[in-house]
C-alpha positions in Angstrom: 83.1 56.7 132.7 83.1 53.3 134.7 81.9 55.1 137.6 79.0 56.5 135.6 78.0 53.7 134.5 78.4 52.0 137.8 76.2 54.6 139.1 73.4 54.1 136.6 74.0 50.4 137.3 72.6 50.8 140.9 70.3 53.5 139.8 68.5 50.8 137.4 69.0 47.8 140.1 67.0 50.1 142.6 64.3 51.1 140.6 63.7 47.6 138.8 62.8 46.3 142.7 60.5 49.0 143.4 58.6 49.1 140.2 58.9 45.2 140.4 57.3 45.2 144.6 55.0 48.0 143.8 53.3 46.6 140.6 52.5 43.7 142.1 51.6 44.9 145.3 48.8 47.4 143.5 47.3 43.5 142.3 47.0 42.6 145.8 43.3 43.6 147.5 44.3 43.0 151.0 47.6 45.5 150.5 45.1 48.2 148.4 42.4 48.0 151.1 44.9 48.4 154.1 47.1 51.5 152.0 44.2 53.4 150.6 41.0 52.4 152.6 41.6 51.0 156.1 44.6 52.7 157.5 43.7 56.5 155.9 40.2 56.6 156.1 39.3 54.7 159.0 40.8 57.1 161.6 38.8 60.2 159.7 35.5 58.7 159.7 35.2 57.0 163.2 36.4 59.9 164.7 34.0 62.8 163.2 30.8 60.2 163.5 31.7 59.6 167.1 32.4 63.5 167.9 29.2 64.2 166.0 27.4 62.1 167.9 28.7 62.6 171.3 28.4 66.7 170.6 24.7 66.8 169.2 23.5 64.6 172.6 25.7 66.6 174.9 23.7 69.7 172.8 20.4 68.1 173.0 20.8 67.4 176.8 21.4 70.8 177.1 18.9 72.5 175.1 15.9 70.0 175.8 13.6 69.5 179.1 15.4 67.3 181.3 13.1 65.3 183.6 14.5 64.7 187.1 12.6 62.4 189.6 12.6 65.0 192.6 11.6 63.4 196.4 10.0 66.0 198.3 9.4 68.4 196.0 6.6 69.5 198.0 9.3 70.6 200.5 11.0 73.4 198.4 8.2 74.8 195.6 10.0 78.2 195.2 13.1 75.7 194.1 11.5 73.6 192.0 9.9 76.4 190.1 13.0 77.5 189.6 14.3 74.7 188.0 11.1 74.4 185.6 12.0 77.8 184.7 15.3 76.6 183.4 14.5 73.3 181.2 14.0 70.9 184.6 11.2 68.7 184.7 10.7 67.4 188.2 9.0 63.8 188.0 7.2 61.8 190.5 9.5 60.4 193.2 11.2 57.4 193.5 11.1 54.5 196.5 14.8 53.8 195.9 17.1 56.4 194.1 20.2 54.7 194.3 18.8 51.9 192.3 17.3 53.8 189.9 20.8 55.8 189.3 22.6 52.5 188.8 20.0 50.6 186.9 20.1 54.3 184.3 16.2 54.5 184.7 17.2 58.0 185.3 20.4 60.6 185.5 20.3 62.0 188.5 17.4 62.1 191.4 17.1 65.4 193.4 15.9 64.8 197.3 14.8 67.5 199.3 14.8 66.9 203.0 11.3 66.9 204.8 12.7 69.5 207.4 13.9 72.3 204.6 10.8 74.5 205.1 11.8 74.6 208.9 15.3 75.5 208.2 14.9 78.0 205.4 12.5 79.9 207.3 15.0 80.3 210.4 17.3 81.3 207.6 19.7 78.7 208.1 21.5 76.5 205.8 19.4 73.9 203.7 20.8 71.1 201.8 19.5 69.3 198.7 20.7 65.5 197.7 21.8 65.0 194.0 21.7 61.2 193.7 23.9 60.2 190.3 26.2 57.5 189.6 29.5 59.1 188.5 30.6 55.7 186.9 28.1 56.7 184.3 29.5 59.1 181.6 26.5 59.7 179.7 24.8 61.3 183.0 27.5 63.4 184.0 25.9 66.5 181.6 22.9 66.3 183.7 24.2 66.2 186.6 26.4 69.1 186.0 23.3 71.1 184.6 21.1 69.9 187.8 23.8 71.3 190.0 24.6 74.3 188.4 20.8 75.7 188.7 20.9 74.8 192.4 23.7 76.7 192.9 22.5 79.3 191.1 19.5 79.4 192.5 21.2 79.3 196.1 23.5 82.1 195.4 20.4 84.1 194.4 18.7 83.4 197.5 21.8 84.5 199.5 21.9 87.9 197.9 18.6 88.3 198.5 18.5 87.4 202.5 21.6 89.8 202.7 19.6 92.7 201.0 16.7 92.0 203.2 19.2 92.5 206.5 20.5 95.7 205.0 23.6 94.0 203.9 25.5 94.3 200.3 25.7 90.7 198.4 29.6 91.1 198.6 29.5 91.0 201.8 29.2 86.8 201.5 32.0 87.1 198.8 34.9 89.4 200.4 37.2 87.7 197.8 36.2 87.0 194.4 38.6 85.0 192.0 38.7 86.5 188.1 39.3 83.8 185.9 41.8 84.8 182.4 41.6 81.9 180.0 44.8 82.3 178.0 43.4 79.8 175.8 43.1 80.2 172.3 40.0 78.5 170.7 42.7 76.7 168.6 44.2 75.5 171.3 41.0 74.2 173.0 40.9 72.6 170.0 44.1 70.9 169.7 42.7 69.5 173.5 39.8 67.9 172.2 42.0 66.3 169.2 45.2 65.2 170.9 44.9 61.7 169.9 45.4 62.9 165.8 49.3 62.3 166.1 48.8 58.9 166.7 46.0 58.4 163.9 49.0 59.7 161.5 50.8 57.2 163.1 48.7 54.6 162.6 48.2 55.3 159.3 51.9 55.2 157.6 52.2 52.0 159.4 48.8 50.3 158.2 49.9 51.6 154.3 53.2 50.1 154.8 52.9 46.9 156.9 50.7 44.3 154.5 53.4 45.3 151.4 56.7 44.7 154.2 54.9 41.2 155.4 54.9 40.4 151.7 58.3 41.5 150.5 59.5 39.5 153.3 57.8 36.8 155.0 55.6 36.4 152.1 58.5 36.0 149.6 60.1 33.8 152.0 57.1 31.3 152.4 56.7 31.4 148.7 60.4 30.9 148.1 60.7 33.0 145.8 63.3 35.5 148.3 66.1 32.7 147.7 66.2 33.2 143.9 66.4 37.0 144.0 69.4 36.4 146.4 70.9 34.3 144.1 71.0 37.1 141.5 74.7 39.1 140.8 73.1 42.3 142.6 74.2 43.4 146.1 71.8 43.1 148.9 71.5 46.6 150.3 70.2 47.4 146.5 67.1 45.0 146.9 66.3 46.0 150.1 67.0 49.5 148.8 64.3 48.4 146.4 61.9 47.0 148.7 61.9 49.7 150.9 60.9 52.3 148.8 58.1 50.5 147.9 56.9 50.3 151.5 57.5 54.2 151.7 55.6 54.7 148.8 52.4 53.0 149.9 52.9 54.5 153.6 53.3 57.8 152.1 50.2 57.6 150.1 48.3 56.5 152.7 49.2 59.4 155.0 48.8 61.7 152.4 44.6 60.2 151.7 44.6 60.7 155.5 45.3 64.3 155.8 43.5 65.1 152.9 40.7 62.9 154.6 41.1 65.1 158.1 41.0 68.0 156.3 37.4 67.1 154.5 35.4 65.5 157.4 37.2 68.2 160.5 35.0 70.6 158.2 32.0 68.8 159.3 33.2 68.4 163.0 30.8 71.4 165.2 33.9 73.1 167.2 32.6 76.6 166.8 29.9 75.3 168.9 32.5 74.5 172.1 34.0 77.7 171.1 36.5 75.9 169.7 38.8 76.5 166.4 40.0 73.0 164.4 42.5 74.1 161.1 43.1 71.1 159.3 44.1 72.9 155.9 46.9 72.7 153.5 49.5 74.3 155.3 48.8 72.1 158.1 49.0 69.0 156.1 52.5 70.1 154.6 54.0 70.7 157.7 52.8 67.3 158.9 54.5 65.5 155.6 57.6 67.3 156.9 57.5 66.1 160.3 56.4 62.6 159.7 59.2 61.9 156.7 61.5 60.2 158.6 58.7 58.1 160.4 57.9 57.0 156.9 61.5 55.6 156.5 61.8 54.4 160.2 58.7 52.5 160.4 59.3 50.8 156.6 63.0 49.2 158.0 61.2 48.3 161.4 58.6 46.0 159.5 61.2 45.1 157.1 63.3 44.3 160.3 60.5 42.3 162.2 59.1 40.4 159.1 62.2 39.2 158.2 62.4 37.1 161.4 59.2 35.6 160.7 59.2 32.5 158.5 55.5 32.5 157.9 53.3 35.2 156.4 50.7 34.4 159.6 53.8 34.4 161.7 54.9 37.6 160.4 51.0 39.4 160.7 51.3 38.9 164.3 54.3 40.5 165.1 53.7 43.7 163.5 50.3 43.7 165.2 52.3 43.2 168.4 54.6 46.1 167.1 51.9 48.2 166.1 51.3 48.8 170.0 54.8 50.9 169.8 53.5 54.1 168.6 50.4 54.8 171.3 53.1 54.5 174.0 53.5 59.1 173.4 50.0 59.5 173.1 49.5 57.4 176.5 52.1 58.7 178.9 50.9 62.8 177.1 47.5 62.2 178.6 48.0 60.3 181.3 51.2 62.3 182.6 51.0 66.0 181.6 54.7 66.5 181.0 56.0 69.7 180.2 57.5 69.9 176.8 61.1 70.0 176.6 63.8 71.1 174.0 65.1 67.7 173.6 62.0 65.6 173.6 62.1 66.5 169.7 64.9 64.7 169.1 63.1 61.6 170.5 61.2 59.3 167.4 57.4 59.4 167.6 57.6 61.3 170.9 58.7 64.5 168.7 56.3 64.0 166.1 53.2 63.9 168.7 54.5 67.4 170.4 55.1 69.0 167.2 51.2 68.0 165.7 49.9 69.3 168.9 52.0 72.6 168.6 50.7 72.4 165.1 47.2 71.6 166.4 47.2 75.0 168.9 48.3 77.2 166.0 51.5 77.9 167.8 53.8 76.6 164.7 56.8 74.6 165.3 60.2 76.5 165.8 63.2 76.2 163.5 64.6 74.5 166.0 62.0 72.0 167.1 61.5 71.2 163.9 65.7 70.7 163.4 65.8 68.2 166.5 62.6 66.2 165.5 63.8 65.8 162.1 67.5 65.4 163.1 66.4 62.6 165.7 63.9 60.4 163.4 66.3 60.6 160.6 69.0 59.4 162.9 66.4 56.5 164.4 65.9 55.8 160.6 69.4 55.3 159.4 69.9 53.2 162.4 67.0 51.2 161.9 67.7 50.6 157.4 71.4 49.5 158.6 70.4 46.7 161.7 68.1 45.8 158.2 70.1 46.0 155.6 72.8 43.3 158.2 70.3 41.3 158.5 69.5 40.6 154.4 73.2 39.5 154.6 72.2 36.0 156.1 71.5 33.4 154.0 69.2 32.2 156.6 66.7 34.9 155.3 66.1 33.1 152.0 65.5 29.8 153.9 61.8 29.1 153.9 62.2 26.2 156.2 
């Protein structure tokens, strides 16, 4: 009976302090705005207006008339015809290319050399300049296009000099290379998208980290931490308390994320790349599962680093320090292409990005991937409440000064 009642005891503690943090907490505007607006829906909507945008001018650049200044064009008339065949409008030339690439007055600037009527009709090799500044991202489309029709047009001409000899075409090519894309248009997706892990990321820890600043820092400024202490109830059953609060919020805003991602990734053109983007319910589940212990892990880190902050100002700045921490997968994934390994799962953050992307490719995560990233975060987790939950036993955290 006694240990019933003991047990209801705690039960009632535990859920006093969260009601308590998270009632007041849905009264503060900065905590709403970074839960349920800023850290869910941010992510979403910067990241389908700047795909849409980038896609429909890569699209337009490819599908409209590009005008190329061309010097010499007079040179090579069967080449330039060519190219106006195929969307290229050749412009008056230039006195200085390499200015005009690197001032972005144009793209790219095609030079034809003042002997290539000489040299094509000895049928040797003639060469064309493509003038382009590669530091330019914007002009790399059309350059690419430019270069692609000259080499077209080039390995048209070649055929055609070899037919004229009484020789086959493959005579040029005696080995020919067969590409076999393995790739799924899901995974050419999950390519494009690999950064989502880390806006999941991002997201639990903006929902959680304004309400951890204030059940900590901003308590202990207000010095109003000191007098909770000072109640008969053990520690670990406020911070209990407190904690699930911050998981609350976090979880709320990773769940208005997904269901964000999976509203705006319908408005994202991937069948357009050939490309496949499934952002549905059974995505968004498995990602809840996965991300769980991330929720609890990232809630006692803030807890953690708040608490050694006796300022709320103070304490702002070293969660935006901390906040850094979860782009460090993401970074060394695309910058180091690292081949997935069994145990990488078990590591925090780290599994989480390899199982979205698995996720992401439509390859599902395994039993036992999903076993090891759990296993490992949860582990991370438990570690990270207890270093916490010592750290509310010094009655230098109630001390605002």
């Amino acid at each position: 009976m006694n240990t019933v009642t003991s047990a209801m005891g705690r039960s009632r503690t535990f859920l006093t302090v969260f009601l308590k943090e998270v009632k007041e907490n849905l009264r503060d505007r900065r905590t709403l705005t970074s839960a349920f607006l800023t850290g869910p829906l941010l992510g979403p909507i910067m990241l389908v207006m700047l795909l849409n945008i980038t896609l429909n001018r890569e699209f337009e650049k490819a599908e409209k008339p590009l005008p190329v200044p061309v010097i010499g064009a007079q040179y090579a008339p069967n080449l330039i015809n060519a190219l106006k065949a195929n969307g290229i409008v050749p412009t008056g030339a230039v006195a200085n290319p390499e200015s005009v690439v690197r001032k972005q007055d144009a793209d790219v600037v095609l030079r034809i050399a003042p002997d290539y009527a000489t040299a094509w009709r000895k049928g040797e090799p003639v060469q064309v300049e493509l003038i382009y500044d590669s530091s330019q991202r914007d002009a790399n489309s059309a350059v690419e296009r430019v270069s692609q029709l000259v080499e077209n047009y080039a390995r048209q001409q070649g055929a055609m000099r070899l037919v004229a000899r009484g020789l086959s075409p493959g005579t040029a090519w005696p080995v020919m290379a067969a590409r076999r894309d393995q790739a799924t248009a899901q995974a050419r997706g999950a390519l494009m998208f690999s950064i989502l892990p880390y806006f999941f990321v991002l997201t639990i820890f903006m929902g959680g980290m304004y309400l951890a600043i204030d059940l900590t820092a901003g308590e202990r400024e207000r010095q109003s931490l000191e007098p909770l202490f000072a109640n008969p109830v053990a520690r670990w059953k406020i911070l209990a308390g407190k904690l699930a609060a911050i998981c609350a919020f976090s979880a709320a805003s990773l769940l208005i994320s997904l269901v964000a991602f999976g509203v705006v990734g319908r408005f994202i053109p991937t069948e357009k790349l050939g490309m496949e983007l499934d952002l549905g319910l059974r995505f968004s589940g498995q990602v809840l599962v996965l991300m769980a212990p991330l929720i609890v892990l990232l809630a006692a880190l803030q807890s953690m680093v708040a608490a050694f902050a006796k300022s709320y100002r103070e304490a702002q700045t070293y969660l935006s320090l901390l906040m850094f921490v979860p782009i460090i997968p993401s970074i060394l994934l695309s910058t180091m292409p690292i081949k997935s390994q069994g145990w990488m799962y078990a590591v925090p953050l780290l599994g989480q990005h390899l199982g979205i992307m698995q996720l992401l490719r439509g390859d599902g995560v395994s039993t036992q991937q999903l076993g090891l990233c759990l296993a490992g975060s949860l582990l991370a987790a438990a570690l990270g409440v207890l270093a916490t939950a010592h750290l509310y036993q010094s009655e230098r955290l109630a001390i605002s000064s």
